[in-house]
C-alpha positions as CSV (number, residue, x, y, z in Angstrom):
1,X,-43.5,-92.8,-43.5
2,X,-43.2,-89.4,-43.4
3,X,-46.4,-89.0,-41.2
4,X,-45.3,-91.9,-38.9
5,X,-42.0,-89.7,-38.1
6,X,-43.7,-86.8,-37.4
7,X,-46.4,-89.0,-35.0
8,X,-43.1,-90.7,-32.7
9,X,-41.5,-87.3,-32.6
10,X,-45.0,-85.6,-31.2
11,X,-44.9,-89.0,-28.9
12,X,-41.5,-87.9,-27.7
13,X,-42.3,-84.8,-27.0
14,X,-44.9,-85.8,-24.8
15,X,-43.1,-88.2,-23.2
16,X,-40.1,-85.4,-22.8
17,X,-43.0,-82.8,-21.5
18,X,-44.3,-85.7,-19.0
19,X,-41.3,-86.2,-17.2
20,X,-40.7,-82.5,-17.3
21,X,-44.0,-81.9,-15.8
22,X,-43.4,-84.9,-13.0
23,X,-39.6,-83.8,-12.2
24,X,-40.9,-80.0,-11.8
25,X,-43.4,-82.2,-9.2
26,X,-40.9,-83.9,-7.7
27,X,-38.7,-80.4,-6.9
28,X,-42.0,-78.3,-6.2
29,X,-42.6,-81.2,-3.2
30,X,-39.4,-81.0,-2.7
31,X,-38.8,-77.4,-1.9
32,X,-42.6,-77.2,-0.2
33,X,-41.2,-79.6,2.1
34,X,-37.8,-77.8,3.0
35,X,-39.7,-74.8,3.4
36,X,-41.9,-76.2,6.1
37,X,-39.5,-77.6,7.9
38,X,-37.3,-74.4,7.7
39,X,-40.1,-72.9,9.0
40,X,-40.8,-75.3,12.1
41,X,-37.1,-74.8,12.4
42,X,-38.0,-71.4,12.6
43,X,-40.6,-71.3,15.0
44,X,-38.8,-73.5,17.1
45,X,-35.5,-71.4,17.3
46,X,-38.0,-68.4,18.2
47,X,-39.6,-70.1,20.2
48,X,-36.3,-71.0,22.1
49,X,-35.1,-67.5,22.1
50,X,-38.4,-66.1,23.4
51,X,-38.0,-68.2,26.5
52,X,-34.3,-67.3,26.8
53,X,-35.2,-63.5,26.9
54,X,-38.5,-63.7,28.9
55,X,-35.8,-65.8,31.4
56,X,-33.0,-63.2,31.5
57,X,-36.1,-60.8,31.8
58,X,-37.4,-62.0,34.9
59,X,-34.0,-62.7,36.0
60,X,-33.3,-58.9,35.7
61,X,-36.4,-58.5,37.3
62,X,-35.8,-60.4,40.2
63,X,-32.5,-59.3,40.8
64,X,-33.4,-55.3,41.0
65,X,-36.6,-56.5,43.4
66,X,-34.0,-58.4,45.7
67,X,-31.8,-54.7,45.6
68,X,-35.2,-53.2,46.7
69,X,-36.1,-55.4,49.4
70,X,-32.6,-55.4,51.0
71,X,-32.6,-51.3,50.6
72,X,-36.1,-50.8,52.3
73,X,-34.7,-53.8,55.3
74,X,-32.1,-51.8,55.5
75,X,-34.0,-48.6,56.1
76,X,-36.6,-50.4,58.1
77,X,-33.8,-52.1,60.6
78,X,-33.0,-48.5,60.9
79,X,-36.0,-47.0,62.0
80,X,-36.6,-49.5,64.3
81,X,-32.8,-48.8,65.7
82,X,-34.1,-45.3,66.2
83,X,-37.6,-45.8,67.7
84,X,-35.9,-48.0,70.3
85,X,-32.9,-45.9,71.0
86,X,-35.4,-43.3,71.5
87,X,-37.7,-45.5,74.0
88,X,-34.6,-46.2,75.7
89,X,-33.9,-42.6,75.7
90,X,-37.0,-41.7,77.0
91,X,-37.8,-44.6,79.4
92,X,-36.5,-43.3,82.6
93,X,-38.1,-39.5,81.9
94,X,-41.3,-42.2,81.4
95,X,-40.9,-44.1,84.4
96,X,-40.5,-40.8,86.4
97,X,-43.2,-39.2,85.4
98,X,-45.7,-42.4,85.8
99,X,-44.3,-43.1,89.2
100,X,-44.8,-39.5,90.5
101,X,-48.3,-39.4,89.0
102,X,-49.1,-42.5,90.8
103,X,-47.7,-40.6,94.0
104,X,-50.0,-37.1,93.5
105,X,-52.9,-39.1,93.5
């Protein structure tokens, strides 16, 4: 009898180590598959913030091009003031001096 004892308790021990072994399965899967969907998670929220900042960045962008064109209109509408104030300055000296070349002639 003594034998038979000692055979059930080895065959509880490997039933005890079995389901050890398959729980420590069960959580291994387990925490593989939290940490790949933490990690799409992840990826996702990065992902997400990426297009937030490259959209703020060409926001910035756009805004400080817009200050530029408005600055160089600006300047441009003023040259132009000053080319034609300066034609219109200079018209009648023009006219003058065309008409009495026409009349030396």
């Amino acid at each position: 009898m003594g034998m038979e004892k000692v055979l059930q308790s080895i065959k509880k021990a490997e039933q005890a180590a079995e389901t050890t072994l398959s729980d420590a399965q069960s959580e291994s899967s387990r925490i593989l598959s939290d940490a790949r969907r933490d990690a799409a998670d992840m990826v996702s929220k990065a992902a997400e913030d990426a297009q937030a900042t490259i959209k703020s960045t060409l926001d910035a962008a756009r805004e400080a091009a817009m200050k530029n064109v408005t600055k160089v209109q600006k300047e441009g509408s003023k040259s132009v003031e000053a080319v034609q104030s300066d034609a219109a300055k200079n018209q009648d000296a023009a006219v003058s001096l065309i008409v009495e070349r026409l009349l030396n002639q």
